[in-house]
C-alpha positions in Angstrom: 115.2 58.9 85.4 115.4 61.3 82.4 113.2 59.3 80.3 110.2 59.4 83.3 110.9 63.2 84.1 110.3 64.0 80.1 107.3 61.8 80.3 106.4 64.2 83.6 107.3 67.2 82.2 105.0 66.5 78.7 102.3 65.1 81.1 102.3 68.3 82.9 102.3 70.7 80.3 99.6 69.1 78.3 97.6 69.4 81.7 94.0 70.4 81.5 92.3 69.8 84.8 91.3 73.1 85.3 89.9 74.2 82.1 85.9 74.5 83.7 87.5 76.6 86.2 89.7 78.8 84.2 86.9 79.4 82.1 84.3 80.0 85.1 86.9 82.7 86.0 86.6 86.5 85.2 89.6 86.1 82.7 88.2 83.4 81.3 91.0 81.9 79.9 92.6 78.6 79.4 95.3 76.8 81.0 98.9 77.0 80.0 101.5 75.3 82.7 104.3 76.8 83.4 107.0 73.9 83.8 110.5 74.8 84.3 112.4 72.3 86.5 115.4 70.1 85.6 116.8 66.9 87.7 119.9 68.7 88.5 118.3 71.9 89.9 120.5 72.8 93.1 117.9 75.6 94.2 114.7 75.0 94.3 111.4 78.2 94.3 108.6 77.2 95.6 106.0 80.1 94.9 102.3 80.4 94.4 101.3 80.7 90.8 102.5 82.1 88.1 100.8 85.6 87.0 98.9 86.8 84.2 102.0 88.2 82.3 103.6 85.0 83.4 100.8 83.6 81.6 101.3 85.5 78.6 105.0 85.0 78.2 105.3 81.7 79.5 108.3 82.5 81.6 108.2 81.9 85.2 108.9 85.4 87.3 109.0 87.7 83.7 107.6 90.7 86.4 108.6 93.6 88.2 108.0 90.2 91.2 110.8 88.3 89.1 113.2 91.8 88.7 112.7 92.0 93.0 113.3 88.3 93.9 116.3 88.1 92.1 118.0 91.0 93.5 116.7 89.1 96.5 119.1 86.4 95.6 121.8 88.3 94.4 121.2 86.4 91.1 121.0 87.5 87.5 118.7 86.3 84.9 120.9 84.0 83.1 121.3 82.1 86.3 117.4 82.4 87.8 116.6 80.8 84.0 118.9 78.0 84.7 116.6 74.9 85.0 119.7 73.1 85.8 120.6 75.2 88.7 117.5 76.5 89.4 113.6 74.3 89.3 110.5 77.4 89.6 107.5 74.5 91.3 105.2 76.8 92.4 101.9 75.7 94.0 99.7 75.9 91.2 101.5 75.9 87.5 98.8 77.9 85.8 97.8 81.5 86.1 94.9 81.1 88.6 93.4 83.9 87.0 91.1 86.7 88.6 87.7 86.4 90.6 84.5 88.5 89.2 85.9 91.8 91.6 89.3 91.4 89.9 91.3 89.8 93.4 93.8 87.1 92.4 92.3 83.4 92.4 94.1 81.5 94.6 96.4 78.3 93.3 93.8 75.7 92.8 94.6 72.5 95.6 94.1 70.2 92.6 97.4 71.1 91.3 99.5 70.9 93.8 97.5 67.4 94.9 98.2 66.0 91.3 101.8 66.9 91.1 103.7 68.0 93.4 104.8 65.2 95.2 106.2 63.1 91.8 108.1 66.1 90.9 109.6 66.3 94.1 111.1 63.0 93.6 112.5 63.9 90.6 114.3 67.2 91.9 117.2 64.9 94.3 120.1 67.0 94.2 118.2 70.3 96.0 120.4 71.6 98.5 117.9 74.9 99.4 114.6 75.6 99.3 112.6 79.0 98.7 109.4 78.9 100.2 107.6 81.8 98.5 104.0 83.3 100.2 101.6 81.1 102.5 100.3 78.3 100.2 103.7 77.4 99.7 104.4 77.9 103.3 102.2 75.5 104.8 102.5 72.4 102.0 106.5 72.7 102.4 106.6 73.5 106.2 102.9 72.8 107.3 100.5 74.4 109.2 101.7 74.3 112.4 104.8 76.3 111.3 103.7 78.7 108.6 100.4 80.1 110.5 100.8 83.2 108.5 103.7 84.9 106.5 104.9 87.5 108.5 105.2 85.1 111.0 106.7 82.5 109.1 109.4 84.4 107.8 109.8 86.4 110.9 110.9 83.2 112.5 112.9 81.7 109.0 116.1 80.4 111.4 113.8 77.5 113.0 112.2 77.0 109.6 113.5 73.2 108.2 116.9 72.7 107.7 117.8 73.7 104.2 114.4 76.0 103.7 113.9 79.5 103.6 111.1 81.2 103.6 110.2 84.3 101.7 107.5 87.1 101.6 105.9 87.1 98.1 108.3 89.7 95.6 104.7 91.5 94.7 105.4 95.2 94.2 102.0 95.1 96.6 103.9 94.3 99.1 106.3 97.2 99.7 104.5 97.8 102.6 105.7 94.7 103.8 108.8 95.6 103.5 108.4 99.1 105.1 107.4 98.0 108.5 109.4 95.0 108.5 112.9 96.1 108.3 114.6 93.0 109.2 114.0 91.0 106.0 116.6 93.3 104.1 118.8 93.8 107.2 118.8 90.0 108.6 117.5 87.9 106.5 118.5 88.8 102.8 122.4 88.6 103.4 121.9 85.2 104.6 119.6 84.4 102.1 122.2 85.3 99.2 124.8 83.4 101.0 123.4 80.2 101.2 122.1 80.7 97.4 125.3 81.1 96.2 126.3 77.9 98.3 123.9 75.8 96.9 124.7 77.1 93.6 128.5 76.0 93.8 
């Protein structure tokens, strides 16, 4: 199993099926995957893509978005950067980059349909599942059950057994936060507990 998630993990970095697009893109850069999973990962982050200081650094959440989920967690660093307690598979692993009126790109499908099943198969000792934004939403939950994220994580108890799902940790998104209360009130202490769960 080692030997054929190496032979993944050097498969998937080396990935350039999204070069034309990249460079069609108003960054016009060039891909660089972020891959950051081990076998033994107990916790598992599903989120969208990584960001264009993610990009840059080549380290999954190295944001103000990584500083907020993991005071979501009630993790430090040293344990978020665990690959063998902790696999970041987010929905696309390349910075999507930004459209010609500087929005964010979305997570190109083409990722996420060339590797995220096999990697799934290689992540078997996952005990919980963070389901970050609506991309990730409706692959891990499906449509039917993530019809939009406020929604979604509104209604997190009926979600799949052994999945949580999460607002994006965006600074945009204070907002969010604002005039939905609940998520730090409800949600978060549960969310710490079971992280810490899976983790032991």
């Amino acid at each position: 199993m080692s030997e054929t998630l190496n032979a993944l993990k050097r498969d998937l970095t080396a990935c350039t099926i999204c070069t034309d697009r990249f460079a069609a893109s108003a960054t016009g850069h060039s891909p660089r995957p972020v891959v950051w999973f081990e076998k033994t990962a107990r916790v598992l982050i599903a989120g969208q893509a990584p960001g264009a200081r993610v990009h840059e650094a080549g380290i999954p959440f190295h944001d103000r978005s990584g500083d907020r989920l993991r005071d979501w967690l009630g993790i430090g660093s040293e344990t978020f950067y665990d690959t063998s307690q902790v696999a970041i598979v987010p929905m696309a692993f390349c910075f999507p980059g930004y459209s010609r009126s500087g929005a964010d790109l979305p997570p190109p499908p083409i990722c996420a349909r060339t590797w995220r099943v096999t990697i799934m198969r290689h992540l078997p000792d996952v005990r919980l599942t963070l389901v970050i934004g609506g991309y990730a939403q409706r692959w891990h939950l499906g449509k039917a059950h993530a019809p939009n994220v406020t929604t979604t994580v509104r209604n997190w108890q009926s979600a799949t057994p052994g999945v949580i799902p999460l607002p994006h940790p965006s600074w945009r998104n204070t907002g969010w936060l604002k005039a939905n209360p609940w998520f730090e009130t409800d949600l978060l202490p549960v969310l710490r507990s079971r992280v810490q769960k899976a983790l032991q």
